[in-house]
MMTF fields as JSON, N, C-alpha, C and O atoms, coordinates in Angstrom:
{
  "mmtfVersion": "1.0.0",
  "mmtfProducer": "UNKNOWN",
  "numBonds": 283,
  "numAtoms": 284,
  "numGroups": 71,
  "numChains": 1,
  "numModels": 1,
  "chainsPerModel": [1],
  "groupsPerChain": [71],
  "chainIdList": ["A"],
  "bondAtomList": [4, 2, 8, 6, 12, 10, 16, 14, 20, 18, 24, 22, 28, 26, 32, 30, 36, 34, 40, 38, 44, 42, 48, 46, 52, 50, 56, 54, 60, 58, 64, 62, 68, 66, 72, 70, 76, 74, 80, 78, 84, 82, 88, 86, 92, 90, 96, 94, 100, 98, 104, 102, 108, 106, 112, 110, 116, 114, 120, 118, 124, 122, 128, 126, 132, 130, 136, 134, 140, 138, 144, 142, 148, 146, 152, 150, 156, 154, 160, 158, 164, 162, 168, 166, 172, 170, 176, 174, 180, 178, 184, 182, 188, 186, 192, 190, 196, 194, 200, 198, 204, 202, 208, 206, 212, 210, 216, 214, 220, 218, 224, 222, 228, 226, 232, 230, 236, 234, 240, 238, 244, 242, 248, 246, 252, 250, 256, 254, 260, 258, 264, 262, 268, 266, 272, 270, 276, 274, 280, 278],
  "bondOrderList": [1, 1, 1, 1, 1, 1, 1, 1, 1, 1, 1, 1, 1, 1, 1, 1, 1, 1, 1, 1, 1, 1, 1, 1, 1, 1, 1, 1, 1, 1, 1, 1, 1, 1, 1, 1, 1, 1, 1, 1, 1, 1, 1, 1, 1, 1, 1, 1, 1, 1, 1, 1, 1, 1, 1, 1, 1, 1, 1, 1, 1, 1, 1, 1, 1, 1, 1, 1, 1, 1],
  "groupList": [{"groupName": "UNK", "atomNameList": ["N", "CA", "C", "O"], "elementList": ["N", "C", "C", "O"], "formalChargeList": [0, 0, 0, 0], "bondAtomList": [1, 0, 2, 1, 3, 2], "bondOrderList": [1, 1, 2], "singleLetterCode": "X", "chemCompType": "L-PEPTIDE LINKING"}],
  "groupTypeList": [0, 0, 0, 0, 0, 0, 0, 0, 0, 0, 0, 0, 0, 0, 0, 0, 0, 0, 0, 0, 0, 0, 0, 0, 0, 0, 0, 0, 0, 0, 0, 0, 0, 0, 0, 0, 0, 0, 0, 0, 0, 0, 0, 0, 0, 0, 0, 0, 0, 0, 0, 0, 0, 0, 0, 0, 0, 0, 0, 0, 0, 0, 0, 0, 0, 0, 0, 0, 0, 0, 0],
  "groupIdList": [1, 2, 3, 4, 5, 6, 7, 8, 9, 10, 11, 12, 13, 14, 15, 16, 17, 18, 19, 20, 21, 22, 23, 24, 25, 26, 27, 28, 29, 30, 31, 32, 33, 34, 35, 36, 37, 38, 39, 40, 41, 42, 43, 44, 45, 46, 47, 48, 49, 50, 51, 52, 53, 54, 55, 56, 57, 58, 59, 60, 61, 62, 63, 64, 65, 66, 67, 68, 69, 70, 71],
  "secStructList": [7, 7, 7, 7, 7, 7, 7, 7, 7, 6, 6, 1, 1, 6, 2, 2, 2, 2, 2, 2, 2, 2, 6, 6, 7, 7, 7, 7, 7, 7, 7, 7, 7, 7, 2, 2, 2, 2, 2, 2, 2, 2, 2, 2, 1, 7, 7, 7, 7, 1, 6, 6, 6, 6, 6, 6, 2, 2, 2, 2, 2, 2, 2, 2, 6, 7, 7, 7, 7, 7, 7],
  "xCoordList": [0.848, 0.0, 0.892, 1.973, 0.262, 1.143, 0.419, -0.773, 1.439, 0.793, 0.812, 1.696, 0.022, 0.566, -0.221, -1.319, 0.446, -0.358, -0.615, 0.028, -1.806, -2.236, -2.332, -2.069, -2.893, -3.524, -4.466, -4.237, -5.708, -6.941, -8.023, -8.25, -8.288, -8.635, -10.252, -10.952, -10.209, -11.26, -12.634, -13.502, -12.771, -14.248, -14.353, -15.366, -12.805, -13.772, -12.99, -11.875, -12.858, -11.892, -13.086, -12.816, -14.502, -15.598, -15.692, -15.453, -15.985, -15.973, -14.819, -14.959, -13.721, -12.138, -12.807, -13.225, -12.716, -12.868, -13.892, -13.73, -15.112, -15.993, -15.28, -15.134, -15.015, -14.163, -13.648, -14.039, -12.293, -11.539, -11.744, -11.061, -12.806, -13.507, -14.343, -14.583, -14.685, -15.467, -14.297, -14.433, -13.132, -12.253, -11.523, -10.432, -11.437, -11.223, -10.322, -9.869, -10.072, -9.062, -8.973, -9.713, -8.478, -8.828, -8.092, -6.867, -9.08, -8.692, -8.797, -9.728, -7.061, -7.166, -7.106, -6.189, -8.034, -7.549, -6.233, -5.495, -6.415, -4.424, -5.218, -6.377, -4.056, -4.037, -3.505, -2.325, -4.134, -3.96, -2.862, -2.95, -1.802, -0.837, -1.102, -1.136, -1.215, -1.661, -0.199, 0.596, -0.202, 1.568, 1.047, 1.684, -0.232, -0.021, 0.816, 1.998, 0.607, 1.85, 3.44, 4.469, 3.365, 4.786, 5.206, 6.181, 4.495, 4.925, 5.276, 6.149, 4.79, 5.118, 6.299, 7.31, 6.307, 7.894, 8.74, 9.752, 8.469, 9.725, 10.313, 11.36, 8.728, 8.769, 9.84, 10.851, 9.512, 10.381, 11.798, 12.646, 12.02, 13.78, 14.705, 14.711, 15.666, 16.035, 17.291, 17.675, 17.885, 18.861, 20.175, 20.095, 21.017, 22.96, 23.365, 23.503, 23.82, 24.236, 26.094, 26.156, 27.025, 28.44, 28.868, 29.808, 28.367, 29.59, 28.913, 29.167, 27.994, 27.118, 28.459, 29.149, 28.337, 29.02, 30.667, 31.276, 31.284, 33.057, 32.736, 32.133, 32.658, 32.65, 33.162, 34.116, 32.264, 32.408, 34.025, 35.038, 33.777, 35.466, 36.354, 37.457, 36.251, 37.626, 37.943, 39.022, 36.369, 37.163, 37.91, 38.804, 36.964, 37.743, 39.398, 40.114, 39.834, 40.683, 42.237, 43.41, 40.989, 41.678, 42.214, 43.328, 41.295, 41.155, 42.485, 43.287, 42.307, 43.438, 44.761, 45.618, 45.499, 46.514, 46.482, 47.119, 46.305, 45.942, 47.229, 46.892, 48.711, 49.705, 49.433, 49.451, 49.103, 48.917, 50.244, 51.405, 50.017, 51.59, 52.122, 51.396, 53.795, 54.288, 54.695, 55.374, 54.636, 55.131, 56.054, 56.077],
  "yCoordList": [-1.171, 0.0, 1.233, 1.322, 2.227, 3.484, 4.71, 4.979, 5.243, 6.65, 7.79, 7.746, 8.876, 9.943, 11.268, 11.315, 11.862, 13.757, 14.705, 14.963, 15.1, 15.61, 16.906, 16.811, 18.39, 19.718, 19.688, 19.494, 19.983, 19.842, 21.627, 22.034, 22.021, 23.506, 22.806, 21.795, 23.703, 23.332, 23.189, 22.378, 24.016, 23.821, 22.594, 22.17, 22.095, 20.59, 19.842, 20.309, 19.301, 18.482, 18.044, 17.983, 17.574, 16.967, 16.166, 14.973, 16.511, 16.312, 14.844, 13.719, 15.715, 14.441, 13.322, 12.166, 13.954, 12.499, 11.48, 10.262, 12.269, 11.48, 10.23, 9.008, 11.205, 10.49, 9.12, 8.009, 9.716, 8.692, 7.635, 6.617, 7.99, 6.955, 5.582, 4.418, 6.894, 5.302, 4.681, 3.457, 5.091, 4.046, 3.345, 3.156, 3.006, 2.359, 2.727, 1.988, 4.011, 4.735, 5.045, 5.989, 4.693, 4.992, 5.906, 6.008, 6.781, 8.55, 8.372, 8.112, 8.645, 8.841, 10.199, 10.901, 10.933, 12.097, 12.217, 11.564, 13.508, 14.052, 14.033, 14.406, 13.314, 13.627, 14.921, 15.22, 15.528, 17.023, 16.419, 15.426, 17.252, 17.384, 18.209, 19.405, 17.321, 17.839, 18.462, 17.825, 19.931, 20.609, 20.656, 21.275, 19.916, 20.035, 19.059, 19.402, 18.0, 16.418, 17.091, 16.767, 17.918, 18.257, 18.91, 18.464, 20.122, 20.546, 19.936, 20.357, 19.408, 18.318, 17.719, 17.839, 17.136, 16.485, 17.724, 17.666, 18.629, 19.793, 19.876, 19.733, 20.227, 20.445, 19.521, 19.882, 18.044, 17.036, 17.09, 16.396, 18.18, 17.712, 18.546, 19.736, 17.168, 18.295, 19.189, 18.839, 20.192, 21.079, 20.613, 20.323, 20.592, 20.258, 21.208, 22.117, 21.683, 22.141, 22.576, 22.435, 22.934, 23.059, 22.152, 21.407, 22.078, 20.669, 19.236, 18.355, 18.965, 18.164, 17.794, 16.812, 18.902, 18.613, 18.709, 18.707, 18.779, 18.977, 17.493, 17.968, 16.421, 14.67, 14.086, 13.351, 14.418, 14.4, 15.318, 14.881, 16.307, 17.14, 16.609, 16.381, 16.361, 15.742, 14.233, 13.642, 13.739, 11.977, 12.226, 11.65, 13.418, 13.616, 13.493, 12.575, 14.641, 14.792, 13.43, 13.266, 12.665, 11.738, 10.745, 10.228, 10.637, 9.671, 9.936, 9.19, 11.481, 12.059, 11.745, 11.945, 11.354, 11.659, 9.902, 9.544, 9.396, 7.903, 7.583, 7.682, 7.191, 6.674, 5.045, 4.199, 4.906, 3.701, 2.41, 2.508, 1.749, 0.637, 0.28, 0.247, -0.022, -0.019, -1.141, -1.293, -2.5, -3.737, -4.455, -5.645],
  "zCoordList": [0.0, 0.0, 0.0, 0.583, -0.774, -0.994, -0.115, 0.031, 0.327, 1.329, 0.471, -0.384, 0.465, -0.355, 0.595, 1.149, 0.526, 1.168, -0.082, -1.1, 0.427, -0.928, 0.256, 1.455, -0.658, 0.056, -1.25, -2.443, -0.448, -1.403, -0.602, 0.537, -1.711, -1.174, -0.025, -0.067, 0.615, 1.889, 0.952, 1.276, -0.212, -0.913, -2.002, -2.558, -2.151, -2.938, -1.647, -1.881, -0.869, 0.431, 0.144, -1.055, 0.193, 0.863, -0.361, -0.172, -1.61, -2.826, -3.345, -3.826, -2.891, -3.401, -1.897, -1.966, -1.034, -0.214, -0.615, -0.688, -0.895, -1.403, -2.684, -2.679, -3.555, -4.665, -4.481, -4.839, -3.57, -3.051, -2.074, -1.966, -1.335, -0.586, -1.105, -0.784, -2.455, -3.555, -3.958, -3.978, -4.307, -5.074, -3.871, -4.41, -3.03, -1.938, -0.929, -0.055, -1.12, -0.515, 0.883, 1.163, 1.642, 3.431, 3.88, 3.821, 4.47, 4.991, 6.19, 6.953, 6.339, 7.821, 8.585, 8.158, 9.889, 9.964, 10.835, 11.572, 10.261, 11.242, 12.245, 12.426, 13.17, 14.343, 14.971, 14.791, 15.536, 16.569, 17.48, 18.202, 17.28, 18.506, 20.157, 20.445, 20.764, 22.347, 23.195, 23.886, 22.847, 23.337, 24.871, 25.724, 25.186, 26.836, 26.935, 26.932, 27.019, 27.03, 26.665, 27.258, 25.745, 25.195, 26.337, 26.942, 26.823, 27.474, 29.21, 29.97, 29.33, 30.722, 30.305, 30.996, 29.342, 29.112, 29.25, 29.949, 28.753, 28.557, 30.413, 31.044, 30.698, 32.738, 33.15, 33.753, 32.721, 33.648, 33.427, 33.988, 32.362, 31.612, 32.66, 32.975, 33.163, 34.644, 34.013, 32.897, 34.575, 34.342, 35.216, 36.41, 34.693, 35.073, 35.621, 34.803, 37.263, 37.727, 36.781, 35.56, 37.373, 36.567, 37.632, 37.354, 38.767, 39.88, 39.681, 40.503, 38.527, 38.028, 36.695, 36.421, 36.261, 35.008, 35.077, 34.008, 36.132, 36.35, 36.928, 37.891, 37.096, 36.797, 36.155, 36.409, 34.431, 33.361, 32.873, 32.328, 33.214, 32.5, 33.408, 32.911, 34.463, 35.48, 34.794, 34.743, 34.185, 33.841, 32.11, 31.49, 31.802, 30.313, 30.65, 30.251, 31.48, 31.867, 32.172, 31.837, 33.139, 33.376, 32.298, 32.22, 31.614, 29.988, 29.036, 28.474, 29.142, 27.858, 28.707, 27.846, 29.942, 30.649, 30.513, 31.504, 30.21, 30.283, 28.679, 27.499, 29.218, 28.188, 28.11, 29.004, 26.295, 25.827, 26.56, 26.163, 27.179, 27.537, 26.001, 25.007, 26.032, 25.204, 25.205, 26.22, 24.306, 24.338, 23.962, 24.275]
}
């Protein structure tokens, strides 16, 4: 099955669906995005202090000072 998006002017939209509904075509509607949900996720996203994030740069740190053994 093939998907396709069409923009159909609001005064024949009733018309093409009709159309396409006879030839067996299944219309699905858009779904509405609910930015309340979005926005709760945004709420929960916590924020990194800088003594949160000097962990991370102290192990960078440590990593790069780290000499390969020589065999």
């Amino acid at each position: 099955m093939e998907r396709l998006t069409i923009e159909i002017p609001e005064s024949k939209s009733a018309l093409v669906k009709q159309i396409l509904e006879a030839l067996g075509v299944v219309i699905k509607a858009k779904k509405q995005a609910n930015t309340g949900d979005f926005r709760k996720k945004l709420a929960d996203v916590t924020v990194w202090s800088e003594d949160d994030l000097k962990v991370f740069e102290e192990s960078k740190i440590a990593f790069e000072r780290l000499k390969p053994q020589q065999w």
